[in-house]
C-alpha positions in Angstrom: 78.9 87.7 79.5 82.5 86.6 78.4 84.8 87.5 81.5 88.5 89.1 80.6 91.2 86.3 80.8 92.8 86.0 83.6 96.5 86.5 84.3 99.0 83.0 85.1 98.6 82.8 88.5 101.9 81.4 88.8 103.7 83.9 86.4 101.7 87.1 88.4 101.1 85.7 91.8 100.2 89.1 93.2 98.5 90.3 90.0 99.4 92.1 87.0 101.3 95.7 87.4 98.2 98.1 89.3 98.1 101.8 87.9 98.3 104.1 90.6 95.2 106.1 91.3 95.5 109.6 91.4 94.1 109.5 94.9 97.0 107.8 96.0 100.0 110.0 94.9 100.3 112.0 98.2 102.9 112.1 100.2 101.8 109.1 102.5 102.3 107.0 99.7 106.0 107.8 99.8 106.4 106.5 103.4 104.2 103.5 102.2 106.0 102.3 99.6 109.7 103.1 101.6 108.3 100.5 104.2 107.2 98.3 102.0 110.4 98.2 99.9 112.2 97.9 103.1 109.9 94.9 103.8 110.2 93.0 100.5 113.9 93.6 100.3 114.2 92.1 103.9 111.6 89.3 102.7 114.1 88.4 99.5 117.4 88.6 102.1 115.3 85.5 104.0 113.9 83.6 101.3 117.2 83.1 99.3 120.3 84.0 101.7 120.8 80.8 103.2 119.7 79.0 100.4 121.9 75.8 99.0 122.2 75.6 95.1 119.5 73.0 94.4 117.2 75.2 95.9 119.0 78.4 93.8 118.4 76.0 90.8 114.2 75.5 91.5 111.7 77.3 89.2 108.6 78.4 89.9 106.5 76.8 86.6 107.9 75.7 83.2 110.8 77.6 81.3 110.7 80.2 84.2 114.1 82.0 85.3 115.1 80.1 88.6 115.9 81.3 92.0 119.1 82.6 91.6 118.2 84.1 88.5 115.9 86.1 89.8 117.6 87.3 92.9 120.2 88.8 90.2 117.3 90.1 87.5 115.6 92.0 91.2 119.1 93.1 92.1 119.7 94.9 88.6 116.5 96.2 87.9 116.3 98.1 90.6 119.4 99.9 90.1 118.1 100.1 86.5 115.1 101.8 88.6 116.9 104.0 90.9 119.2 105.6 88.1 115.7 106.2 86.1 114.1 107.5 89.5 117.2 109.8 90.1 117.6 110.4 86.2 113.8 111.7 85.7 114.0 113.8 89.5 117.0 115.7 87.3 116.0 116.1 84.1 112.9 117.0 82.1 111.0 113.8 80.1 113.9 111.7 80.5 113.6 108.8 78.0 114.0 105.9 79.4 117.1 103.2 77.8 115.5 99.8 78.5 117.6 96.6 78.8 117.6 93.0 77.8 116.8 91.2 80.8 117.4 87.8 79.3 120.2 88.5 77.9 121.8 90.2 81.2 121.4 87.2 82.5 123.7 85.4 80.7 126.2 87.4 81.4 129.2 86.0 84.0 127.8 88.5 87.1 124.9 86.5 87.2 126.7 83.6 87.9 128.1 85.4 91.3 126.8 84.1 94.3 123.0 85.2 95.4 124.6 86.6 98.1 126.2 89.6 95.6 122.6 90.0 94.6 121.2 90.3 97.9 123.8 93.0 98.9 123.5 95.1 95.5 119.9 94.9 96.1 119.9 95.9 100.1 122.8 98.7 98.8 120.3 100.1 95.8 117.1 100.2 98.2 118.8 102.2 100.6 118.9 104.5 98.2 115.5 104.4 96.8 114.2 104.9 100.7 116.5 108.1 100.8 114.8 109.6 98.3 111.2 108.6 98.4 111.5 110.0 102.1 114.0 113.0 101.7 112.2 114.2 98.1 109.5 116.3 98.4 105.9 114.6 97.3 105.4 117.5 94.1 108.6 116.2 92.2 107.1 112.4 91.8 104.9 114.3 89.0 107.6 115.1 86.9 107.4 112.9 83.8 109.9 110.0 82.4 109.1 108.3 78.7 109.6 104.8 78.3 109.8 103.7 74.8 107.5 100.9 75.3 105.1 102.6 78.3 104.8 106.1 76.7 104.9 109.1 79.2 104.8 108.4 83.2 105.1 110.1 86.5 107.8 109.2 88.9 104.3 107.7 91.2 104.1 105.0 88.5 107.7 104.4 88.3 107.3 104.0 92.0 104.7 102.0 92.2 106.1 99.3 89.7 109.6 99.4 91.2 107.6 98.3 93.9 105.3 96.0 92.4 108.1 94.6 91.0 110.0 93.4 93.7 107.3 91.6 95.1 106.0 90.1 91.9 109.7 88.2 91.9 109.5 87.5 95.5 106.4 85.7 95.1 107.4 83.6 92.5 110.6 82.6 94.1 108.7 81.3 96.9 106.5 79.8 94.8 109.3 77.9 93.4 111.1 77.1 96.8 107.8 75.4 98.1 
């Protein structure tokens, strides 16, 4: 029996994006993924605030994106995330514009300090956590279309957002120890 490869531990140290069961979009799931956004957000504001540039500099396995790098690239995508969230809570099969996240990177905002990512980041979430606890559970099965993805529900856009900001906070601290 030939086994499926298995992921990089080091490029997906918590695993590879999960699909969300269908079991699991109820509206619990909301209040669980608002905590644990509010947890991982709180985890990246003590893992890279105090943080000198050497350690901003350290990457977590060959050609990787470093610290500081990916405080900014967390930062961005999840305002990229919140405008799809509020774009596909407004509109009918919003289509997704995705963006080049190398490439915003070497733009002159990401040389800011990490401290302008960590306060875009705490800024956005708050956000996010309004909605996922103010909206009601039915609207998270409307659907968004990302050119790449094909159709979703707001649950799976959800449910990456917060897969996401984990995935990065695991390999910063992979990178810082």
């Amino acid at each position: 029996m030939t086994l499926p490869p298995q992921p990089d531990a080091s490029r997906y140290p918590v695993g590879p994006l999960p699909q969300l069961p269908d079991l699991e979009r109820v509206p619990a799931s909301l209040e669980r993924f608002a905590a644990s956004l509010e947890s991982s957000v709180a985890q990246w504001r003590g893992l890279v605030g105090a943080r000198n540039a050497t350690d901003l500099a350290r990457t977590y396995r060959e050609d990787s994106w470093n610290v500081r790098q990916l405080a900014h690239h967390v930062a961005e995508a999840h305002l990229h995330g919140l405008s799809r969230l509020k774009s596909g809570l407004t509109q009918e099969n919003y289509v997704i514009v995705p963006f080049d996240q190398n490439a915003a990177l070497t733009l002159p905002d990401a040389d800011l300090p990490v401290s302008a990512a960590l306060e875009l980041l705490e800024a956005v979430n708050l956000r996010w956590v309004a909605l996922l606890r103010g909206v009601s559970s039915t609207e998270f099965a409307r659907s968004i279309v990302h050119p790449q993805e094909g159709l979703q529900d707001l649950w799976q856009l959800v449910n990456k957002h917060d897969w996401h900001l984990r995935h990065h906070l695991a390999q910063a601290r992979l990178a810082l120890t």
